[in-house]
C-alpha positions in Angstrom: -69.0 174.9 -99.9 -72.6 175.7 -99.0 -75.3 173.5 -98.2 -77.0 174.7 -101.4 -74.2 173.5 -103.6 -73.3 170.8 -101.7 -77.1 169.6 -102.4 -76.6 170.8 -106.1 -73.5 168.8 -106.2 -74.7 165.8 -104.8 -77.8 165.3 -107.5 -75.7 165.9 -110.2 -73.2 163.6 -109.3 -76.5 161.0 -108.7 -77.4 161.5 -112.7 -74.3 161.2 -113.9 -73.5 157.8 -112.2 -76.7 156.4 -113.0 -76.2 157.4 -116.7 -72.6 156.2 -116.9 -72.9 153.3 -115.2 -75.4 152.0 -117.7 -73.0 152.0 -120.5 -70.2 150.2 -118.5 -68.4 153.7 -118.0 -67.5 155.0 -114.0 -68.5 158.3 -114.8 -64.8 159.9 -113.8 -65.7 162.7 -116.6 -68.6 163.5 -115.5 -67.5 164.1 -111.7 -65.0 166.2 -113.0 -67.4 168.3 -115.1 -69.6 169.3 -112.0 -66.3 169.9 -110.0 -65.5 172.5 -112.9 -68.8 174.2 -112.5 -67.4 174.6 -109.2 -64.0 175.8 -110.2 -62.5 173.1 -107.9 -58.3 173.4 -108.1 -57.5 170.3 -110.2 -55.2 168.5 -106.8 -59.3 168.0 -105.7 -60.8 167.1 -109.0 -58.4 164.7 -110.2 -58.5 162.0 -106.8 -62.2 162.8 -106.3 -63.1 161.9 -109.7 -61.2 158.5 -109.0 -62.2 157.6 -105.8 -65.9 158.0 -107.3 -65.3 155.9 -110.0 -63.8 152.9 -107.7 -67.0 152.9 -105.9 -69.3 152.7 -108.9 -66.7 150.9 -111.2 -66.8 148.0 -108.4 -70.4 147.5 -108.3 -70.6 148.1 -111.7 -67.6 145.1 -111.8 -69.8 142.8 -109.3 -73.2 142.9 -111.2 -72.0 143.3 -115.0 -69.9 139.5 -114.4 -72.2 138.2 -112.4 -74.7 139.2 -115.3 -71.9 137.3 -117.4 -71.1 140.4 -119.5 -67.3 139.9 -118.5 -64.5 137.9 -120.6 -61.3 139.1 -118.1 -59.0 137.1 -120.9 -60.4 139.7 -123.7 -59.7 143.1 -121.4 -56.2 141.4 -120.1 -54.0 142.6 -122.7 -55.0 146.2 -122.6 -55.1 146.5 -118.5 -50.8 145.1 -119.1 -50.2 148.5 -120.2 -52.8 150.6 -119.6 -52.2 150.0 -115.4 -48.9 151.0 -115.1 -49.2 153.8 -117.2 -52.4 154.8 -115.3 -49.9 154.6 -112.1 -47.3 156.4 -113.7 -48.7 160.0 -115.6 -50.8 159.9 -112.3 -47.6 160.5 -109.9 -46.6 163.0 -112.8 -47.0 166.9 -111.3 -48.9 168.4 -114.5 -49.1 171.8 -114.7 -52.9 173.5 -114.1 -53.0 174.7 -117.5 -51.7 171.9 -119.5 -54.7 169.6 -117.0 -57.5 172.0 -117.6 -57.1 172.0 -121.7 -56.1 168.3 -121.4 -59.2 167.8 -119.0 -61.8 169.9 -121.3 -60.2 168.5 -124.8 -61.7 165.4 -122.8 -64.8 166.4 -122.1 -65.1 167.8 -125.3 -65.0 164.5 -126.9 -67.2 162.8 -124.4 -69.8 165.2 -124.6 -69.8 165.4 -128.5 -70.3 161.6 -128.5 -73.2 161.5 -126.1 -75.1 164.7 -127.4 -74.6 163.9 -131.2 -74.4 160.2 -131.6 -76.7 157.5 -131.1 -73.7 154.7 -131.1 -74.3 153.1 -134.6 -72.1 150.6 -133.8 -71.6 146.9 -133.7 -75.2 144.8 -133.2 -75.9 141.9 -131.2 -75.8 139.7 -134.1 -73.2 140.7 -135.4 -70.0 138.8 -135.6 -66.8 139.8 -133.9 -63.1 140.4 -134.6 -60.0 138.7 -132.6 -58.6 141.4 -130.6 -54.3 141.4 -132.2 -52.3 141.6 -129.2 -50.1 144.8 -129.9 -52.8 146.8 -130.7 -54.4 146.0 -127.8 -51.2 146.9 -126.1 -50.6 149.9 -127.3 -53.8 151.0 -127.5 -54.3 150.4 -123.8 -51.1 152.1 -122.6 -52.1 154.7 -124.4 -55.3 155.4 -122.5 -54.1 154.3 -119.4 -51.6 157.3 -119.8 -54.2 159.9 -120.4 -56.8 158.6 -118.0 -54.1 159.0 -115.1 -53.5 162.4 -115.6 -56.4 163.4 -116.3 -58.4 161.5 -113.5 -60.3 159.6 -115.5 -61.2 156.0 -116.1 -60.6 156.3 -120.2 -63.8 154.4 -120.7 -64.9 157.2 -122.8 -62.1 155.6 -125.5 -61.9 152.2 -124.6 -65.9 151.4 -125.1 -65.9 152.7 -128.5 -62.5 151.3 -130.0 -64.2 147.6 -128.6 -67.2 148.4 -131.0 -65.9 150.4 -133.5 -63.2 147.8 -134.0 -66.1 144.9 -133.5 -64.1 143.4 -131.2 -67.0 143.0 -128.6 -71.2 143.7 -128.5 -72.5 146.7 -126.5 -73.2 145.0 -123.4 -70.1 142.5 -123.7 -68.3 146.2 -124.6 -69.9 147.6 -121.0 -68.9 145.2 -119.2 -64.8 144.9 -120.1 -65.0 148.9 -119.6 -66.3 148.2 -116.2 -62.9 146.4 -115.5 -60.7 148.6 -117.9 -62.2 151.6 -115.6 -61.7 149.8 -112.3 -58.0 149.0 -112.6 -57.0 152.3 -114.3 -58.5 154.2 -111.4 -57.5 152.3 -108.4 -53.6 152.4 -110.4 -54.1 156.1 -111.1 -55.2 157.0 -107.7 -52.3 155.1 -106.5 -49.9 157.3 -108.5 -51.4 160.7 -106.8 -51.8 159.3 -103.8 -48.4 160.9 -102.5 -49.3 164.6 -103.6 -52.8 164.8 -102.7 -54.1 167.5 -100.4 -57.0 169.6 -99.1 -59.5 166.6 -100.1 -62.5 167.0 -98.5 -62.9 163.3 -97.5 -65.9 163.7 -95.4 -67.9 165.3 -98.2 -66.2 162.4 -100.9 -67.6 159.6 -98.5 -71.1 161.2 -98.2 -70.6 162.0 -102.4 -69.6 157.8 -102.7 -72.9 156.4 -101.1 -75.0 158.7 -103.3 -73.2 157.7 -106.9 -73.5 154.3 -105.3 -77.1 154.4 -105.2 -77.1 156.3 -108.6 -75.0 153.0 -109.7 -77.5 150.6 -108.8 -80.3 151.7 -111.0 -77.7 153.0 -113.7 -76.1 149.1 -113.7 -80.0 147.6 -113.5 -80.9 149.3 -116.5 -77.6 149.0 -118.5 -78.0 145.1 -118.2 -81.4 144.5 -118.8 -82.5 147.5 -120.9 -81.1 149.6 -123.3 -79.8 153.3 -122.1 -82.0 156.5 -122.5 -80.8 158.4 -125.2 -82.6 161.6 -124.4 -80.5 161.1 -120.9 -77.2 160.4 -122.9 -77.6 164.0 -124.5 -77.9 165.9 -121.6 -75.8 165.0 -120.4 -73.5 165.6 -123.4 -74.6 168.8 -123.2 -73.3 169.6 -119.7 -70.2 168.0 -120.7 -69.4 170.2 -123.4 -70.3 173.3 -121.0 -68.2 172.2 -119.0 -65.5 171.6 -121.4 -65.8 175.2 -122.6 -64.9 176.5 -119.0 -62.2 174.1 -118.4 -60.7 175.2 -121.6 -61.2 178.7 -120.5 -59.1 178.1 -117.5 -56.7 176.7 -119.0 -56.5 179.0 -122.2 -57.3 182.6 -120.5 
């Protein structure tokens, strides 16, 4: 890459862990949106995006509990499933088509959510749900399955069943994603680790202290203030442009 992209790359990858890490979320699909811009070949995209998102998703880990936004016995039952199968459809070779349409369907939803909702969900004073134990189960082996082959966290799905199902308050909600991100990328990572290649580890490292820094003011604001919206749907919008390439590669 050029120094003029690598620079390009490097800002955007700044906003979109700032803006991700407010919400809880590691920013994996974001990552991989700016690595489509760049028509990176998906061996690249899918361990970058995940070595990202362990950087942020453990300072995201360190201040959300310490903020006391983290009930580990609540996010248990969907890491049982949701780890392994991380591990698992991460070791799995998936063809580059089948990833990119996987990969943009992805982006498609997350972008869709951030551009053209304003998360009526679950209030503060609201009261909560008990969480049933299969559902959790299954609903976190589900995710953990799509988030390691697709390079992602799955906080994009995971945040939104919590409140949707009332099962936890936005902040409570960002910070079990925080962990449900964490494990599913470290266990996803570990499943690729065998077949990765041509990862540019130099540039990753330099790309890890900047969403790092993008991290700490995304995790300051996403415990004490509320999220920007105006933020939230531009970035929405770069996701679905990004989707609409992906699926173009994948499609055409």
């Amino acid at each position: 890459m050029e120094v003029g992209e690598v620079l390009i790359v490097s800002v955007l990858f700044f906003a979109v862990a700032a803006i991700y890490s407010s919400v809880g979320h590691a920013g994996a699909s974001g990552y991989a949106a700016v690595l489509a811009f760049f028509s990176f070949a998906p061996e690249i995209m899918r361990p970058t995006s995940l070595i990202l998102n362990i950087v942020v998703g453990s300072l995201g880990l360190y201040r959300f509990y310490r903020a006391g936004l983290i009930d580990f016995k609540k996010v248990l039952p969907f890491l049982v499933t949701s780890a392994p199968a991380a591990f698992f459809s991460g070791s799995l070779n998936v063809d580059k088509r089948i990833f990119f349409v996987l990969l943009g369907l992805l982006l498609l939803f997350s972008g869709g959510r951030l551009l053209f909702r304003a998360d009526k969900t679950v209030k503060e004073e609201d009261s909560l749900r008990r969480i049933h134990l299969p559902v959790a189960l299954g609903a976190g082996g589900l995710i953990g399955f799509f988030s390691g082959m697709t390079g992602t966290g799955g906080a994009i799905f995971f945040t939104p069943l919590l409140l949707s199902a009332r099962w936890a308050h936005p902040r409570e909600a960002s910070g079990l994603s925080v962990v449900f991100v964490l494990a599913n990328s470290i266990f996803g990572l570990a499943g690729i680790w065998k077949g990765i290649s041509g990862v540019p580890y130099q540039m990753v490292a330099q790309w890890g202290v900047i969403v790092l820094i993008g991290a700490i003011i995304g995790t300051y604001f996403g415990i004490s203030r509320l999220p920007e919206t105006k933020l939230k749907q531009v970035l929405g919008f770069v996701l679905l442009i990004a989707s609409v390439k992906l699926l173009g590669r994948g499609i055409g």
